[in-house]
N, C-alpha and C positions, 0 to 999 in steps of 0.2 A: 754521742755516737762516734765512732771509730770512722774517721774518712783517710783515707789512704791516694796515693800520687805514684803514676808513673809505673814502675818497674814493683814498688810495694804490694799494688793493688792483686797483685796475684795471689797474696797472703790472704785475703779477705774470708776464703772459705774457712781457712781455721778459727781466724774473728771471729766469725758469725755464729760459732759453736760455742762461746766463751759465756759462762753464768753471767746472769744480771742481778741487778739489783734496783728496787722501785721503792718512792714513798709516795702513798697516796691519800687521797679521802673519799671513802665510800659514804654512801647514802641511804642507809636503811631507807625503806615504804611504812614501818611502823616500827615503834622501838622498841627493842629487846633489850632483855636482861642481860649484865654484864657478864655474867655465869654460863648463860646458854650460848650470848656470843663466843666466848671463850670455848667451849666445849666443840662450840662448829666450825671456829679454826681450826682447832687440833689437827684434825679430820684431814686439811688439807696441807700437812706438814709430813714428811718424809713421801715414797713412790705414791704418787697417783694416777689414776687413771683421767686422761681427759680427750672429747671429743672438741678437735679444733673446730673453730666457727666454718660456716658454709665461705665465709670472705677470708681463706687464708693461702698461702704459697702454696699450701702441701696439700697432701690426697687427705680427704675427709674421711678418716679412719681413727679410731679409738688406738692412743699412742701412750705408754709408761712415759712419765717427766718426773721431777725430784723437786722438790720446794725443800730446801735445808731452811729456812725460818720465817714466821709468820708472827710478826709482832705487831699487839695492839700501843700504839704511843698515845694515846687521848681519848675517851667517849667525849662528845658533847651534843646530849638530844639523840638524833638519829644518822648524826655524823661521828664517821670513825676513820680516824687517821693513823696509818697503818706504813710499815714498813715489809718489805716480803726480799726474800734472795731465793730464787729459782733458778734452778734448769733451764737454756739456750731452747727458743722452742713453747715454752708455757705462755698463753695467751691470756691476760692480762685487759686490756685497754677493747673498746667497743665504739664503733663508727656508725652513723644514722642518717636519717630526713629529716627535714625541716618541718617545724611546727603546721603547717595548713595542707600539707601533703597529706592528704581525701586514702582512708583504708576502706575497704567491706568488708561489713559486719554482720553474722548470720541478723542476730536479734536488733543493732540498733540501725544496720541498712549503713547510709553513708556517713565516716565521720571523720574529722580532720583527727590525724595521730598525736595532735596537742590535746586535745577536747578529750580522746578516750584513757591518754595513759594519767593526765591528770584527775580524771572523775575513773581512777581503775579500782574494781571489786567485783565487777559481775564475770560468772562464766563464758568468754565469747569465744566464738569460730568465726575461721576468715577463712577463704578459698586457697589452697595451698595448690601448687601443682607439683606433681608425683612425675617426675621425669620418666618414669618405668612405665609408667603406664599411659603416659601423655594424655595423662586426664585433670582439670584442676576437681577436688575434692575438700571438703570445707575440715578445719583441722582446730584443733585448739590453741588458743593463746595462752603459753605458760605464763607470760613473762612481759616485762618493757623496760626499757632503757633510757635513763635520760642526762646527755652529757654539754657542757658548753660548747658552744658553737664553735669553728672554727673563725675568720675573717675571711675565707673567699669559700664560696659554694660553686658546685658546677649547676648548670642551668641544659638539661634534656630535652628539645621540643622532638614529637615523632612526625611522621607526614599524614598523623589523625589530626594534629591539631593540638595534641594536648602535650602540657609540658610537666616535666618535676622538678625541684630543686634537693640537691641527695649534697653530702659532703665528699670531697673527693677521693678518698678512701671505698668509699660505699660502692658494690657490686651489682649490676643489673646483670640479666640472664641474657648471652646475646649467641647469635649464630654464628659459627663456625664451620669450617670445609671439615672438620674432625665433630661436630656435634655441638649441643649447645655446653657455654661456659661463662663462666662467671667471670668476670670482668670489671676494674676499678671505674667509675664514670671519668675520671683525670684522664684516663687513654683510650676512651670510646670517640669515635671517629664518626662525621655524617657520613651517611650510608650506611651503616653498621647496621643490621636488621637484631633488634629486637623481639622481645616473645611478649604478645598480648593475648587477654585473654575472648577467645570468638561468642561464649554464652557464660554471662554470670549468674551460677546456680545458686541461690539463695533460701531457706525456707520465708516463704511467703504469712503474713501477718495483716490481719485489720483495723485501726482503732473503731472503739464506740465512735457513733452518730454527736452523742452527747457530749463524752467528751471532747469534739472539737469548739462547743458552744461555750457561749461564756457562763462564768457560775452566776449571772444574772435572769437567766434566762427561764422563762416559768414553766416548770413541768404540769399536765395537764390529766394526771393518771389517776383515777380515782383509788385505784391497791394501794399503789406508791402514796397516796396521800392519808389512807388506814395505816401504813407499814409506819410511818413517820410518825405518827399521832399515837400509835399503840409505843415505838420506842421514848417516845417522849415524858410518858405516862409511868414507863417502866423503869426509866435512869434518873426521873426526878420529882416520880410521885403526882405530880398533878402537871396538867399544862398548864394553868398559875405558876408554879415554881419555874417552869422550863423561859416561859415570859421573862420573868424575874432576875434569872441569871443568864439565860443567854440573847436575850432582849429579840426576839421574833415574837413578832406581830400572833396574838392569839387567834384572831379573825381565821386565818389561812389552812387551820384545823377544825374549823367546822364543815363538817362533809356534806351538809345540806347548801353551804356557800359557793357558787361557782367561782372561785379563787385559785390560782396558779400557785405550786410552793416552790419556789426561784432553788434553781440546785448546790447553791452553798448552804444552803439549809437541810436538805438533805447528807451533803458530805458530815455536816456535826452531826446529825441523831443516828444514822444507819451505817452501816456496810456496805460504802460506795461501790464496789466491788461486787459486790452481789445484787445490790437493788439496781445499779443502771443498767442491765442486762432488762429490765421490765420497766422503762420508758420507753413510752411509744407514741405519746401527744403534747407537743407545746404550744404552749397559747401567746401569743405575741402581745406586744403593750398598745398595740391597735385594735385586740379584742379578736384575733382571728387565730382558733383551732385548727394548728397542723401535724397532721400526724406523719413522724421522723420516717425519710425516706430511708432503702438500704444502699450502702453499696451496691449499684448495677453498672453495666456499661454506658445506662441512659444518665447517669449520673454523672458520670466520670468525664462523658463525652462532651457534657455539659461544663464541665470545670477544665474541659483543655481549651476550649474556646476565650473562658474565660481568661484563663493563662494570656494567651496567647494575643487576644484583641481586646481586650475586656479592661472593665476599671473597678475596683473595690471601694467604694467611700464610705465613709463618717457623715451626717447629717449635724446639726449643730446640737449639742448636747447631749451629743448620744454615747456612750461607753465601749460601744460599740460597733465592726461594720455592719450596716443596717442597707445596705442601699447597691446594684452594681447597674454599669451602662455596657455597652455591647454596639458595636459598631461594624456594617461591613457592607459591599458594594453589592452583592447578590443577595435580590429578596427572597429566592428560593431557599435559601440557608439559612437568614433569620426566619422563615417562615417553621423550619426543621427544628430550630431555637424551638421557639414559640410552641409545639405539637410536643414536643420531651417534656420541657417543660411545665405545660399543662397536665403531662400524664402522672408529672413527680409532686408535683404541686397546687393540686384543683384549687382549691381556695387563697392563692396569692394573688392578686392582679397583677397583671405585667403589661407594659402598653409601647407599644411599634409605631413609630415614625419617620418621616421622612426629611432630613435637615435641610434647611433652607439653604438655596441657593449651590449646594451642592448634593452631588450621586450617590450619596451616603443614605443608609439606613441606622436609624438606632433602636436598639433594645434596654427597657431600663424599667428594675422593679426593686420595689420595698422588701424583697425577699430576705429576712434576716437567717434565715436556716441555709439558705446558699453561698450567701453572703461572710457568714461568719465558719463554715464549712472552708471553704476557698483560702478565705486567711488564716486561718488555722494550718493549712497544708503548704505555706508558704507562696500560697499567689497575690500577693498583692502592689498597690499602686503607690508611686509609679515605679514603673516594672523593674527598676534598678535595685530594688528593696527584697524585689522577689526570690524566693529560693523552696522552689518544692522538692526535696530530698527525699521526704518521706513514703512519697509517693512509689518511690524505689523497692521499696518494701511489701506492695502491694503483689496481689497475685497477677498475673501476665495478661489473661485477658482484659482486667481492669486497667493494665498499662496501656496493651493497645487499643482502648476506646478513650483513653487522656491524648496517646498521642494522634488518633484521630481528629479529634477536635481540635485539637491545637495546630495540624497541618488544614483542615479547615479553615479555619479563623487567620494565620498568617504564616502559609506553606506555597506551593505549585507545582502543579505536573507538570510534565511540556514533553509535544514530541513535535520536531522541529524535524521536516524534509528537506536534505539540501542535492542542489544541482545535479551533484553525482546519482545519477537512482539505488547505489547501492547503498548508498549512506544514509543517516539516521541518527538526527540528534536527540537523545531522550533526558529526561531528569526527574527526579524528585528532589523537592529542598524542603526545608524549615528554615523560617529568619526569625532572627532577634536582634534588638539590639545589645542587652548584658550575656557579654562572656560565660557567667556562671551559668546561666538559662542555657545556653549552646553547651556547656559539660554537661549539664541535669542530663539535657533529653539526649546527648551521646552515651551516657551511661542506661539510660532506657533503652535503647534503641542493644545495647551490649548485653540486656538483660536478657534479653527477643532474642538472642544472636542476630544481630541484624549489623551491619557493617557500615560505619558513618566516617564523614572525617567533618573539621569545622576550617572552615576560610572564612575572610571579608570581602567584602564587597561592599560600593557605592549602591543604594539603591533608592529610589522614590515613597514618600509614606502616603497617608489619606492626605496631605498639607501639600502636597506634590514639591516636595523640598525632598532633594537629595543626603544621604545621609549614610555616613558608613555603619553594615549590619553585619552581622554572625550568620552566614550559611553553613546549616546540619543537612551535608548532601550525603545521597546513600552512594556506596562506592561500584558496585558492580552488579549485572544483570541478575545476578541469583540473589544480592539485596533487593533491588525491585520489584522483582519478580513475588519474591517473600511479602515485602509490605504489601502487594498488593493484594496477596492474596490471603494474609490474615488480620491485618490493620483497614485496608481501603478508604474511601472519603465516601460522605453523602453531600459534598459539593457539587453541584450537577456537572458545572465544566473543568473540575478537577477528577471526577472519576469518569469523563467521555476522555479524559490523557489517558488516564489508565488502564481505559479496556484497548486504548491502540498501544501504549508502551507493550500490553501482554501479549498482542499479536505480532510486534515486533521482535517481543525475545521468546515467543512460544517455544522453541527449539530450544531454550535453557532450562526450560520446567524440570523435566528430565533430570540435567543435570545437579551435581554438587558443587560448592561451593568452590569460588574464585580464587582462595588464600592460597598466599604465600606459603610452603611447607620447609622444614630444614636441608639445610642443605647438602648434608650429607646421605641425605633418601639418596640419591644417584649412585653413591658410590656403593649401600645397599643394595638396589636394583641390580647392579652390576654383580655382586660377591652371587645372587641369588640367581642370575643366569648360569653363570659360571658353575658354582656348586650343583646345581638342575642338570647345567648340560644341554640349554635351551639356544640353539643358534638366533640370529635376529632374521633371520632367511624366515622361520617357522612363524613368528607373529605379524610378520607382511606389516611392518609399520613403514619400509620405506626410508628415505633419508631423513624425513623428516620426523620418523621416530629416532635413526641414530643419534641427528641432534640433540634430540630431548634428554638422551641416556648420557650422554659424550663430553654435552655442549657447553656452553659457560653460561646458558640462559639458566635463571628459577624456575623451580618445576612449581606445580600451581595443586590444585589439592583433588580439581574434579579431573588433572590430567591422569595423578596417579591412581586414581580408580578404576578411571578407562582398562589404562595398564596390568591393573594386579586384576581385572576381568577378562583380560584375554590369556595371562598368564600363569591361570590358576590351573588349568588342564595338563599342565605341563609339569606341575611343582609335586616330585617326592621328597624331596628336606625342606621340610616346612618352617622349619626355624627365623630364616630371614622373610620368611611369607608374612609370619604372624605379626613382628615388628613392624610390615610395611603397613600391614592393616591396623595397628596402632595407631598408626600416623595418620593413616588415610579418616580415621574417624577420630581424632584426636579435638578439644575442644578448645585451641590455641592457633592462631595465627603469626605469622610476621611483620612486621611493619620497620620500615626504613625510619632513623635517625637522619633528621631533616636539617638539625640548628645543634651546635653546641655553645653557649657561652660561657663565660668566667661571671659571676656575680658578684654583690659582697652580700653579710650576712646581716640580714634587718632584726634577726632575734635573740636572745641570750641562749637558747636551748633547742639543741637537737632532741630526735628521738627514735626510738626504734622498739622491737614487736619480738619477742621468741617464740615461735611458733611451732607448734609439734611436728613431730614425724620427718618433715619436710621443709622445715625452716625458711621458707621463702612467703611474700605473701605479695597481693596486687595492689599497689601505691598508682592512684590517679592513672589506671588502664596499664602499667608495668609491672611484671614480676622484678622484685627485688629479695635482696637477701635480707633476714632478720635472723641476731645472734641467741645465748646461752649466756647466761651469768651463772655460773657453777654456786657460787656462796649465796645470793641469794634463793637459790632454791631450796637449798641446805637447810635455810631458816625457816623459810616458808612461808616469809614475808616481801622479797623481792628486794633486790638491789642497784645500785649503776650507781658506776664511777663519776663523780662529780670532778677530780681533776687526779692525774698520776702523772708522777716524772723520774724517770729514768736517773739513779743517782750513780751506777756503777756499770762496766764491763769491764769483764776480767780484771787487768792490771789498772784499764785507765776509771780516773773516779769525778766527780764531778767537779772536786778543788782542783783538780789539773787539766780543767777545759776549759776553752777560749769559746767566746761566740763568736757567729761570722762576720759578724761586723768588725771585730777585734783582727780578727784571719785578713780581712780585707783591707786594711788600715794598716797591717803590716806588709802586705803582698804590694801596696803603694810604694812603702819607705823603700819596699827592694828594688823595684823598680827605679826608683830616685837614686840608687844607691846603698843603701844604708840596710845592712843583713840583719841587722842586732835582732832584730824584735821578731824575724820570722823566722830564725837561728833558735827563738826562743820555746816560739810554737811548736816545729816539725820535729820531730825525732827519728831514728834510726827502726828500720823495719826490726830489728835483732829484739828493740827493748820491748816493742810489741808480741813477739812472742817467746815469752819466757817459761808459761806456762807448758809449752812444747818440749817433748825429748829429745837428748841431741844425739847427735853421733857426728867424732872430728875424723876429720879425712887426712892424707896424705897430699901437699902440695902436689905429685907429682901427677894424680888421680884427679886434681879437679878439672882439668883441660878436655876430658875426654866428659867426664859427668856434664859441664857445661856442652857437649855435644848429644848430650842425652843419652850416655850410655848408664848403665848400674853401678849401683857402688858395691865392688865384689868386697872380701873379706880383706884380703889382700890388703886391700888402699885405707882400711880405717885401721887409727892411731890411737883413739880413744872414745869409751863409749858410754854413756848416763846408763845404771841399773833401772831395770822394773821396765823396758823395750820386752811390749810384746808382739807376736805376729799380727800382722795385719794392721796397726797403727799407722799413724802419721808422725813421720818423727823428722824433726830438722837437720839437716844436714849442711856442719860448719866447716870454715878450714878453720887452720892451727891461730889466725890472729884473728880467730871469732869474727871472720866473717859468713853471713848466708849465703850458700850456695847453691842450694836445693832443696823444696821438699821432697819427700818422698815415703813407698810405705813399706815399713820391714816386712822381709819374710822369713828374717829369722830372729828369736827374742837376743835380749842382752847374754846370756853367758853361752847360748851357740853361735852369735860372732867372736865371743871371747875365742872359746875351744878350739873352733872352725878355721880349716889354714888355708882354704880355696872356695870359691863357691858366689852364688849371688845373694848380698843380704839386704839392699834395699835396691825396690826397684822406684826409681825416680820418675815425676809430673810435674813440678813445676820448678824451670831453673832460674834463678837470680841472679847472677853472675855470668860476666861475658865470657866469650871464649881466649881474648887476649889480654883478660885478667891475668892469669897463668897460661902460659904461652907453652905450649908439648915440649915434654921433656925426653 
């Protein structure tokens, strides 16, 4: 890369127009013919068409570049090492997030963007936002990228709690006094307000009952036990033969037997797929017929608790968790426990007591269907282990009776009166002690549009041992207001907080949402007076409305409703009305950049997501940008650069570069004294630009050009042919030195012709005024 010094540096714009040239190695996703490859380079040799990434200097617009050669130098496998000479301008190289950096996913819910681009082949959709419409809307994945990591990553924390790791290149979506913009994370600042998203629209999915069970587990169905025995008959002639080679016990197909047939034996003879849609009874290895609950809220509410206070175990010998305990301070709630429970599971026993010597209750049953249910969805012991992601996936009202029971089990309301009678402390929280448990239930709570952030705190457990834990606090009275009134508690003196927090914010019921909105709605507001014709005298806001319009305060999202509801009587150009009402119902928020750090990098591989339409997608509660790889789509197998390096610009080539180490080792010796070796490095701005057109001047004409005047016809001596109008052409004196650029306005044989007049008008001068001193 071309670094320039001092008085050179003015030259940089022509630089930066100067062809390149790259060697690289791509990475095919599957390997292709040497043939077909060849055919799909062709393709991108001479004018092309290409859309720069959403992460580049320029306006994202579809722009002609020129690829003069695309050479293949080596196949090996599904690496291909390549050399390309392009157009100044052609994008090339791809920038990403770090492996554990959490996507959404329409079909598999939450996954870390290592896990999906390495297991990639399914059709997935992720939530894209449509800046036009200020909606997010779920979009297709063309695409993914996967390239070596840098050595230092930037580190994003927001003031929800959650953080990213992105490379420093990489662009988040962030707000501006001009609108939202893309922006490298290397120069994003705390305080920067970012765009998150207020409701995660997802299609909603169930698993089977069954399948969360172990294939040990004995189905009870007398169909399902005809269905097995007639395919058994059918693929191997006799249940003798089926005995013989697939070694299952004959006994378990006599239908007059009351015997269980365990569902790995069903996956071999049938159409898993079809037959477990018709279980409906298992029999436990303690001789007890129960018939498979559904998915309800009385279920779900039962496994947030679990989550939440609960323990999962193993019995000795067992293969499986066969066993859970439940522990908590109000017997009216395990009694709540106990009455669901019974209605989901009449024939389990489960049995309540009271621990010795302390105010504890315990709940604890053989319940292998709940049991192995729970740890199947990622609840289990100890709760460091735990990860219920899947549960994300679930439909909304099944979320909110999970997180029900889990603010249940280890949550609190409070509403706290203090001295002042106007004041009013209220809360709702959720603790935990694992971090990932505190993302889970913030990303639940974002699925609800419900607004959380996570802190720590010191707090006390049943041990009465203080302990640092994860509060998931809701942020503002139209979140609390919301849980309250579509999640709520059946904790007796957790929902007596909640019927006074509702009397405390009744007067927000009413209203909309607390979020942050962009920040350029004001200066909107304002074009949409003005174009109206709408004085501030007519909407009686007061000073304390011209603040809001004026001010340097954030406008909040239920202010501007207020707003565009008194303002709508008034509006005949509706144009900036409708934009406001985008906003105003928009499903995105803002949120402040809390922390920025510098990291280093723990993994070998980045990655990244090309996503339709819209090319952005949501990374751990962030919109960020995800690129386009032009060839591999071409193929129709997928591709990312494994490593490229820049071997040429313009004149200068890679045998006549210095690293900066080398630059710094001689910028020593100068110091010391000793020029030789940085004498060796720097060169003269003239041999930099050669590929430029000249035009020589008149000694007598340069004193006045270094005042910025023109170079009339007049003062030029001699001129390079093929100068056309409107170029950048250099302009020398007679002992070749640079004096100016500058751009003709007339070509080479009309300064020839021409005996008066102005033929370039000059921009940037290089030479001083007392270089050539007026003549």
């Amino acid at each position: 890369m071309p670094v320039a010094l001092e008085n050179a540096t003015k030259a940089m714009p022509v630089l930066m127009g100067l062809d390149k040239e790259y060697v690289g190695v791509m990475h095919l996703h599957k390997e292709v013919p040497e043939e077909i490859l060849r055919e799909a380079i062709s393709k991108f040799i001479g004018r092309i068409e290409q859309l720069p990434p959403v992460k580049a200097a320029v306006a994202r617009r579809v722009r002609e570049r020129e690829v003069y050669f695309f050479d293949i130098l080596e196949i090996e496998g599904k690496d291909v090492l390549f050399k390309i000479g392009c157009e100044a301008g052609t994008y090339v190289r791809k920038l990403c997030l770090t492996p554990e950096t959490e996507v959404i996913l329409n079909c598999s819910g939450i996954k870390t963007i290592q896990n999906f681009v390495e297991n990639w082949g399914s059709d997935e959709k992720t939530p894209a936002l449509d800046l036009n419409a200020h909606r997010f809307k779920n979009c297709k994945i063309i695409n993914f990228q996967k390239v070596e990591a840098p050595k230092k990553l930037v580190e994003i924390k927001t003031e929800s709690g959650i953080s990213i790791k992105v490379t420093p290149d990489h662009e988040i979506l962030v707000d501006t006094l001009k609108g939202p913009k893309w922006i490298k994370s290397a120069v994003i600042n705390p305080g920067d307000l970012v765009y998150s998203a207020r409701a995660i629209k997802i299609p909603s999915k169930l698993p089977f009952i069954v399948d969360l069970l172990d294939d040990d587990v004995l189905v009870f169905d007398k169909e399902v036990k005809e269905i097995c025995r007639k395919m058994a008959i059918q693929n191997f002639g006799s249940i003798r033969n089926m005995n013989r080679i697939l070694k299952i016990d004959r006994r378990i197909f006599n239908l007059k037997r009351k015997i269980g047939i365990r569902v790995k034996y069903i996956r071999q003879l049938t159409n898993w797929e079809l037959i477990k849609k018709k279980i409906k009874k298992i029999k436990t290895e303690r001789g007890f017929v129960i018939e498979l609950p559904k998915f309800n809220e009385n279920l779900m509410y039962l496994l947030g608790i679990l989550a939440s206070d609960g323990c999962i175990v193993w019995e000795r010998r067992c293969k499986r968790p066969n066993r859970f305990y439940f522990h908590n301070k109000n017997e009216k709630l395990i009694d709540k426990f106990l009455e669901i429970h019974k209605q989901l599971f009449p024939n389990f026993p489960i049995r309540k007591k009271k621990l010795r010597g302390r105010d504890i209750f315990q709940v604890d049953s053989n319940n292998i269907i709940l049991a192995g249910i729970a740890y199947s969805l990622g609840i289990k012991s100890p709760n460091k282990k735990s990860d219920f992601k899947l549960i994300f996936t679930f439909p909304e009202e099944l979320i909110k009776a999970f997180l029900r029971g889990y603010l249940d089990g280890d949550g609190g309301s409070y509403v706290i009166k203090k001295k002042v009678k106007t004041s009013t402390y209220t809360d709702i929280q959720i603790y935990t002690s694992n971090y990932l448990i505190a993302k889970r239930i913030y990303l639940l709570f974002k699925k609800l549009g419900i607004r959380t952030k996570i802190y720590t705190k010191k707090m006390k457990g049943h041990s009465g041992k203080a302990s640092k834990r994860f509060v998931i606090d809701l942020v503002s009275p139209y979140d609390k207001i919301k849980f309250i009134k579509q999640i709520g508690s059946f904790h007796p003196e957790k929902m007596k907080a909640m019927k006074e927090i509702g009397k405390v914010f009744k007067r927000y019921i009413g209203l909309f949402s607390f979020d942050l909105i962009p920040q350029y709605t004001k200066i909107l507001i304002r074009k949409v007076l003005e174009k109206n014709k709408i004085p501030m005298s007519k909407l009686k806001l007061g000073a304390s409305g011209y603040r809001l319009i004026h001010g340097r305060s954030l406008l909040r999202r239920h202010t501007l409703k207020k707003f565009l509801k008194k303002i709508r009587k008034f509006i005949k150009n509706s144009k900036g009305f409708k934009e406001l009402e985008k906003i105003s119902n928009s499903n995105y928020y803002l949120e402040r950049v809390k922390k920025i750090k510098i990291v280093p990098s723990k993994s070998k591989w980045v990655y990244d997501l090309t996503v339709d339409k819209f090319h952005n997608f949501l990374a751990n509660g962030c919109v960020v940008v995800s690129n386009c790889h032009d060839l591999g789509n071409s193929l129709g197998v997928g591709a990312h650069l494994s490593e490229l390096r820049r071997t040429k610009v313009g004149n200068f080539t890679e045998e006549k570069s210095y690293s900066l180490l080398k630059v710094k080792d001689a910028y020593e010796l100068w110091k010391g004294g000793n020029e030789k070796e940085l004498r060796k490095i720097l060169i003269p701005v003239e041999h930099a630009i050669l590929h430029v057109k000249r035009v020589f001047v008149k000694d007598s004409a340069i004193h006045n050009i270094a005042s910025g005047a023109p170079v009339y016809v007049s003062g030029i001596c001699r001129i390079q042919k093929g100068i056309v109008r409107g170029e950048v052409v250099a302009i020398y004196s007679n002992k070749e030195e640079l004096v100016a650029f500058g751009t003709a306005k007339l070509n080479s044989n009309e300064m020839y012709e021409k005996k008066e007049g102005t033929a370039i008008r000059t921009h940037r001068v290089f030479i001083g005024k007392d270089v050539y001193p007026k003549m």
